[in-house]
C-alpha positions as CSV (number, residue, x, y, z in Angstrom):
1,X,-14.2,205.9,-141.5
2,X,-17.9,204.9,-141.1
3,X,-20.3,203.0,-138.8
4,X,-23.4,201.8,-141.0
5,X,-26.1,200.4,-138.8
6,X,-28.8,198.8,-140.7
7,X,-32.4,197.4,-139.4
8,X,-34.2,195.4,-142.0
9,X,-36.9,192.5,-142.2
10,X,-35.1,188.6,-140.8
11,X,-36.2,187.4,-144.5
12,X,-34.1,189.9,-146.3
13,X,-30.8,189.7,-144.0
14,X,-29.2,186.8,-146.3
15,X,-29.7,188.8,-149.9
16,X,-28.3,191.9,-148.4
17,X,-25.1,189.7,-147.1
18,X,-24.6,188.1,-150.3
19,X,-24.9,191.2,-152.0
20,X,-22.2,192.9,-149.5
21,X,-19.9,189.8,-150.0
22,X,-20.5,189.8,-154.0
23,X,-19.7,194.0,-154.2
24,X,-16.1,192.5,-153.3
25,X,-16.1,196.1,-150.6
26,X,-16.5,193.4,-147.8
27,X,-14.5,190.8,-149.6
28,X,-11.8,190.3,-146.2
29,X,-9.8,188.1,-148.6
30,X,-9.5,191.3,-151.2
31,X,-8.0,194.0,-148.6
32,X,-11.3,194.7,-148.1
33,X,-12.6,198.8,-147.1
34,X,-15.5,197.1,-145.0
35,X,-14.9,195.9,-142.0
36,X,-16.5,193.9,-138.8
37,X,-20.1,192.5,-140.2
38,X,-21.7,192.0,-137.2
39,X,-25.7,191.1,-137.2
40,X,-28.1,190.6,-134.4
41,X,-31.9,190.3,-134.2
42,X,-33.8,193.0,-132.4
43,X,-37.2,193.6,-131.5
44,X,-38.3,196.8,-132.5
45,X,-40.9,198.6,-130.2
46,X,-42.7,200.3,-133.2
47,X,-46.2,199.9,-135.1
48,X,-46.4,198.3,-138.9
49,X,-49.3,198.0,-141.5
50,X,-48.7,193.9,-141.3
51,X,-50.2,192.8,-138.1
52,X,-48.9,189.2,-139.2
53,X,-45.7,191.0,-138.3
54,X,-46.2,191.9,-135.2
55,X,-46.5,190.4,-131.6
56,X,-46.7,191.3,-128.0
57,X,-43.7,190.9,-126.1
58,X,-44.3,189.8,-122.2
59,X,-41.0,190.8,-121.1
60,X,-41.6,194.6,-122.7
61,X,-44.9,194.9,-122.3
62,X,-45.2,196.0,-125.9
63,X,-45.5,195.3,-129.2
64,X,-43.2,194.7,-131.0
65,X,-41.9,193.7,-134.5
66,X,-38.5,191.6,-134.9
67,X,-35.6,192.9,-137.3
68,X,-32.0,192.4,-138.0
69,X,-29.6,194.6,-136.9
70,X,-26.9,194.5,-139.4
71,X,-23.6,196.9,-138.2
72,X,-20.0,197.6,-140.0
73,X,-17.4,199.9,-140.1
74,X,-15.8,201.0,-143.6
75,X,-13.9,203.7,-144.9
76,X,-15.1,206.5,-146.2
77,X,-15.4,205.9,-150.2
78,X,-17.3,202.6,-149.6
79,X,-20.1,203.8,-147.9
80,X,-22.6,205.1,-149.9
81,X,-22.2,202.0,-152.3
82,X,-22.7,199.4,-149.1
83,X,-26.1,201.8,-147.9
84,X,-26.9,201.6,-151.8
85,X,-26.4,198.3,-151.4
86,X,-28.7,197.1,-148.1
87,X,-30.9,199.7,-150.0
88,X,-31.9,197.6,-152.9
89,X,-31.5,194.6,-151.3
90,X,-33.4,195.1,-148.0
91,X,-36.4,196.1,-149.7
92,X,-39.5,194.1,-149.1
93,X,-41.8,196.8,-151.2
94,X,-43.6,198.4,-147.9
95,X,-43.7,201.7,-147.2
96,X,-40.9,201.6,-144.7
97,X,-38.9,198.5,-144.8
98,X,-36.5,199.6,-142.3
99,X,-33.6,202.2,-141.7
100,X,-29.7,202.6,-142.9
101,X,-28.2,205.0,-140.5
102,X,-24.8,205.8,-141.0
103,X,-22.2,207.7,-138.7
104,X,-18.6,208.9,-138.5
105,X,-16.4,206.9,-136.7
106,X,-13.8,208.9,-135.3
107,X,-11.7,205.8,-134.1
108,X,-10.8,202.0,-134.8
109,X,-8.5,200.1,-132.6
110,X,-7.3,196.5,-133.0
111,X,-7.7,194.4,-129.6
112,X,-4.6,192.1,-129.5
């Protein structure tokens, strides 16, 4: 299994869901192989080329720029089409429009 952490731009976040959800990998009705969507927004302590993008946070004392944190866990064959995936469909056409970091997950326990 994998753990796929993904940080892209807030105004991407839906098109990369849609597209997970429409790849039929995350479809939890279809025995899915992707499990455990889970998505957060972050600030990011790191500089970008928009200033429009950036502000100063008070309780940091830093700049930062917001993103989403999107996480799941999949098996092994379905990852590099999800990264493919929040690839395409996270781009905004900067330079850098975040990061897809993806990690062996060595365990995955139901709580019940």
């Amino acid at each position: 299994m994998k753990e796929i952490k993904a940080f892209i731009h807030p105004h991407r976040t839906a098109a990369v869901i849609e597209a997970l959800r429409e790849s039929g990998v995350c479809d939890t009705q279809a025995g899915a192989s992707c499990f455990h969507i889970a998505i957060s927004q972050v600030q990011c302590v790191h500089a970008t080329n928009d200033d429009s993008q950036q502000h100063y946070s008070v309780e940091l004392g830093e700049p930062v720029v917001l993103q989403t944190k999107l996480e799941l866990v999949c098996e092994d064959e379905a990852a590099d089409l999800l990264v493919d995936l929040i690839i395409r469909h996270g781009h905004t056409g900067q330079v850098c429009s975040g990061w897809v970091l993806v990690h062996p997950l060595e365990l995955r326990i139901p709580v019940s």
